[in-house]
C-alpha positions in Angstrom: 18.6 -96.0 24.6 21.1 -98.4 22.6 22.2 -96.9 19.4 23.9 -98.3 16.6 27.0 -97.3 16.5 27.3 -95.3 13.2 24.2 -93.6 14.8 24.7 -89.5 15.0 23.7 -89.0 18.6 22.3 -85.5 18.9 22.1 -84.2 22.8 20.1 -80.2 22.9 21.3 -78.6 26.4 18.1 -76.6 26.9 16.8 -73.9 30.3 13.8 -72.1 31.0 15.4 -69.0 30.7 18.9 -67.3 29.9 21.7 -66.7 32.0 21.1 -70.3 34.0 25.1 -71.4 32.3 23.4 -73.5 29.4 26.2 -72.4 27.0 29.1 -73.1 29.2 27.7 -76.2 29.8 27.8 -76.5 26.3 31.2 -75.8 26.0 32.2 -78.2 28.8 30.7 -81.2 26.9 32.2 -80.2 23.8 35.7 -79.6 25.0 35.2 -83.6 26.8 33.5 -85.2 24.0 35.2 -86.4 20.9 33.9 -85.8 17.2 31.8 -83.7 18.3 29.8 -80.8 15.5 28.3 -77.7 17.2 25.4 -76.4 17.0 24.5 -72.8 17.9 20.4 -72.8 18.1 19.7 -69.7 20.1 19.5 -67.7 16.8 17.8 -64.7 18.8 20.9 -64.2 21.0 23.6 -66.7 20.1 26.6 -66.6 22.8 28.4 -69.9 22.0 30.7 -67.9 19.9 31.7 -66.0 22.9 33.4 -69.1 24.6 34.4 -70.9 21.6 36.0 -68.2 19.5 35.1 -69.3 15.7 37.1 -68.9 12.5 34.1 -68.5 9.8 34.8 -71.0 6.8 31.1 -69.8 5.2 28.9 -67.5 5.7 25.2 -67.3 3.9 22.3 -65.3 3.7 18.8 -66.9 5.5 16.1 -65.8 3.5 12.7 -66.6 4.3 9.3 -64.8 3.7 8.9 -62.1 1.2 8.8 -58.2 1.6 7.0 -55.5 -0.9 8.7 -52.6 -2.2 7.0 -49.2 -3.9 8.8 -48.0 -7.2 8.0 -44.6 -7.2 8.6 -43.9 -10.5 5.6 -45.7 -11.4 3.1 -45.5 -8.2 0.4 -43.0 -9.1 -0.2 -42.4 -5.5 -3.6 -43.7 -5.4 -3.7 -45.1 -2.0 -5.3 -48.5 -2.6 -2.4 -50.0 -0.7 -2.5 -48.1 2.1 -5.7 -48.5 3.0 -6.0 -52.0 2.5 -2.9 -53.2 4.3 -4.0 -54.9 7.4 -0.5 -54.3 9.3 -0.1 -50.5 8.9 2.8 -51.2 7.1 3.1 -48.3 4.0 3.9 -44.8 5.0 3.9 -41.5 3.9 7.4 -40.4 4.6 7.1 -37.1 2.6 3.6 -36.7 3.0 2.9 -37.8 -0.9 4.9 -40.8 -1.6 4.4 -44.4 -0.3 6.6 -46.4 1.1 6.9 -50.1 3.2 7.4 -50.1 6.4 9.6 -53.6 6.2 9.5 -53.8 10.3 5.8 -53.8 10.0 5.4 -55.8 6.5 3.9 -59.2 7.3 4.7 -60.1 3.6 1.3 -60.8 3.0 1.1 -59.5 -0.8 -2.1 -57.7 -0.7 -0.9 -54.9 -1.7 1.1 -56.3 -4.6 -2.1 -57.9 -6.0 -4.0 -54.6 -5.8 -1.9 -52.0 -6.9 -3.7 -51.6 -10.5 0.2 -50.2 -12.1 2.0 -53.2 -11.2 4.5 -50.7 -9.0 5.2 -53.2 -5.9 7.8 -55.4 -6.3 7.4 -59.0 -4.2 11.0 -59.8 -3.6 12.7 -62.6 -0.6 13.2 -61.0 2.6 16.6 -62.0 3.6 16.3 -62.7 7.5 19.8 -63.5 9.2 22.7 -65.1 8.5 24.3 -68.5 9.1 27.4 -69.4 9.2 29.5 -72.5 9.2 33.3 -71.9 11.6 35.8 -73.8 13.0 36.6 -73.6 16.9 39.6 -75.5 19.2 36.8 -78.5 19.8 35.7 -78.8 16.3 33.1 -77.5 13.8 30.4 -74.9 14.9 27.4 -73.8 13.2 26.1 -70.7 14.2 23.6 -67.8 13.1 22.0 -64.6 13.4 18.7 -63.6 13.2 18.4 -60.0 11.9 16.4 -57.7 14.7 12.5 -58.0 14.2 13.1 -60.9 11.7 10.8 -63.9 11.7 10.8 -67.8 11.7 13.9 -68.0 13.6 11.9 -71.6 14.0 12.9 -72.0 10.3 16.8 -71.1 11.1 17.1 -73.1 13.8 16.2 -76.5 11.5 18.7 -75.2 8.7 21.4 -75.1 11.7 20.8 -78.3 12.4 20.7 -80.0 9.5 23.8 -78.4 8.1 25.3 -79.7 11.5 24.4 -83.4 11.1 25.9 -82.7 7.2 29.0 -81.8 8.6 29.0 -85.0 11.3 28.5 -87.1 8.2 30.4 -86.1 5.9 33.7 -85.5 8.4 32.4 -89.4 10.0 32.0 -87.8 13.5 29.7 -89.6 16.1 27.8 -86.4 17.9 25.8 -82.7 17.6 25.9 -80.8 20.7 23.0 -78.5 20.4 23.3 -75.0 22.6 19.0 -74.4 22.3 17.2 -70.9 23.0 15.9 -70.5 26.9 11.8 -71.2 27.3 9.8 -73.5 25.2 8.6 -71.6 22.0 9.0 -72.0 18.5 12.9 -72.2 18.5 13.0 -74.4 21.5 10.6 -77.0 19.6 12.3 -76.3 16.8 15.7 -77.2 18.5 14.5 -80.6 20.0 12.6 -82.5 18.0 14.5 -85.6 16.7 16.8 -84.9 19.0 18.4 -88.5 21.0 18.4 -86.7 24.5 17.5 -83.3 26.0 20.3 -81.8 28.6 18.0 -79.7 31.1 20.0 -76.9 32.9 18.2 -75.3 36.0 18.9 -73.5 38.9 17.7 -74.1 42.8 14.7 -71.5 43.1 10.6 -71.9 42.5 11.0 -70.4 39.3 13.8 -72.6 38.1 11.5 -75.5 39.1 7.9 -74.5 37.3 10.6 -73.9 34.0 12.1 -77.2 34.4 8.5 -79.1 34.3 7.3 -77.1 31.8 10.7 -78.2 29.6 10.0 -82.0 30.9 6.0 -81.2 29.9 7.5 -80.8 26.5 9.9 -83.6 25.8 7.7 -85.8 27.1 5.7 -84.8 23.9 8.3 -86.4 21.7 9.1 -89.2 23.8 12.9 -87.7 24.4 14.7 -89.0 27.8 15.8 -85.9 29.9 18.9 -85.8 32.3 18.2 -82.3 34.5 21.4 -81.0 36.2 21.0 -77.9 39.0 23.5 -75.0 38.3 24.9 -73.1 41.3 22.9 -75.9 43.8 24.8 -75.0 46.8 23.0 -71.6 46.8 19.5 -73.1 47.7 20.0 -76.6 48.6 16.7 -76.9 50.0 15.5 -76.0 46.3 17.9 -78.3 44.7 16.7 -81.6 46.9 13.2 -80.5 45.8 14.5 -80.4 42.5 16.4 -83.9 42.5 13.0 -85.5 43.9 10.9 -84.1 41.5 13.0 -85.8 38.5 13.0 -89.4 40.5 9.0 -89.3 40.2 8.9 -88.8 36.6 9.6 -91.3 33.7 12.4 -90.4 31.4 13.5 -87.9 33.3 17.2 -88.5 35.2 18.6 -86.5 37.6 22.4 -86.0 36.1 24.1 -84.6 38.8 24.8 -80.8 40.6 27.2 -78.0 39.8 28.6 -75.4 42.8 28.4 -71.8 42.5 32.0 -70.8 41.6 33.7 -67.6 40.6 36.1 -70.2 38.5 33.3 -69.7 35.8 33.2 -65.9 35.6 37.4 -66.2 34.8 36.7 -68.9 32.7 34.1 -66.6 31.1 36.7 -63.6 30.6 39.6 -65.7 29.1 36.8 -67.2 26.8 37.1 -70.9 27.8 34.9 -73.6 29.4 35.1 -74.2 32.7 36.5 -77.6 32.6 39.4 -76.1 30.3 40.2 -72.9 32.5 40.8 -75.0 35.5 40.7 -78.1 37.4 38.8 -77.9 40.4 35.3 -78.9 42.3 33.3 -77.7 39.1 35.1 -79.0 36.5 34.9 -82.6 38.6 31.3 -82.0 38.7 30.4 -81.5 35.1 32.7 -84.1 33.8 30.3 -86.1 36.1 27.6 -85.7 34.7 28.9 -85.9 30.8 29.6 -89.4 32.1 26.8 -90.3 33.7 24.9 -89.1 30.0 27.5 -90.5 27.3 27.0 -93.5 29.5 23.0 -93.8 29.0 23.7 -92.9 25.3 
């Protein structure tokens, strides 16, 4: 894994699910690296905020897709619309007039093509926001995807891209990526091109069938994987299991083990990491294993 050394590094911190401490992680490696640009890639339900309070520099409209709107000052009420549109998605809301449903509106532009006045209007659909902030351990892209808005795929590629612009243009060496939980369309979205994939799990059956399924897919694009196990004292049974099933796959390095600690609900509260709320066995342990992966980087 040598790198040049003008090289951008980019390391996603990924889990099969939420709540497993993939954004304090997060955190943690960004309040220990240097020049570091963050990333907020969970678009869905972005936290990373919450621990690293930002101060928003920009802030822009995502617009992706279209959306059809009735004028009714010219629809005759004829109906050809609603009966062609395949999603359901123009209603009656005073039992005469149409109108689009935009929750249901696939943006599909039947009905715009049909309607014989020319009284639907094709216009963008604006999706989310993104924003571009400042936080105590550097620069912080971020957004939000509006509720029932689509190709948060699409938003999580614009996030990173205007996160490597930032790491060029301010000459800093690394993206910290805090992904989506799972391994859909946001997750891929998140990882591919990525230098390394940071897998955060925790020691149960379920946290194990998520982990492979993660390894499954960045095997896909040839990305090396360091797994750490959250909590691990609370199954340690589970977390030995864990630790042997990395050691039998290639690319896939087993970075080390965090304790279950109510350090990290206080850190939580006072909206800090856990290495910068206090020094103790947890803080040791992730500091650990940001070693052990600068050092393979």
């Amino acid at each position: 894994m040598a790198k040049s050394k003008d090289k951008i590094r980019e390391i996603v911190v990924l889990s099969g699910k939420g709540g497993t401490g993939k954004t304090s992680l997060t955190a943690s490696f960004s309040a220990l690296a240097s020049s570091a640009v963050l990333a907020d890639c969970d678009v869905d339900a972005a936290d990373l905020h919450l621990v690293l309070p930002p101060t928003v520099l920009e802030k822009h409209e995502f617009i992706s897709g279209y959306e059809a709107t009735i004028d009714p000052s010219i629809c005759t009420r004829c109906g050809i619309c609603q009966r062609q549109c395949a999603f359901e998605a123009i209603d009656q809301p005073d039992g005469t007039g149409y109108a689009v449903n935009p929750v249901r509106c696939e943006g599909c532009g039947v009905c715009v093509r049909l309607c014989p006045v020319q009284a639907i209007a094709f216009t963008d659909r604006v999706c989310g926001q993104w924003m571009v902030s400042q936080t105590r351990n550097g620069p912080m892209v971020h957004a939000h995807l509006y509720a029932a808005a689509e190709n948060s795929g699409k938003l999580v590629t614009l996030v990173r891209k205007e996160a490597r612009r930032i790491a060029h243009a301010e000459g800093r060496s690394l993206v910290l990526v805090d992904g989506p939980p799972g391994i859909g369309c946001p997750v891929i979205a998140s990882l591919t091109g990525a230098d390394a994939m940071v897998l955060v799990t925790e020691p149960s059956l379920s946290g194990r069938h998520d982990m492979k399924r993660l390894i499954t897919l960045a095997r896909q694009f040839a990305i090396p994987v360091f797994v750490c196990v959250n909590k691990f004292d609370v199954d340690e049974q589970q977390s030995k299991a864990i630790e042997l099933d990395c050691a039998g796959i290639e690319g896939v390095h087993y970075a080390g083990s965090i304790p279950y600690d109510e350090q990290v609900v206080k850190a939580q509260i006072a909206a800090l990491s856990p290495v910068e709320f206090s020094q103790g066995k947890t803080s040791e342990a992730i500091k650990h294993i940001w070693e052990l992966i600068w050092s393979r980087m």
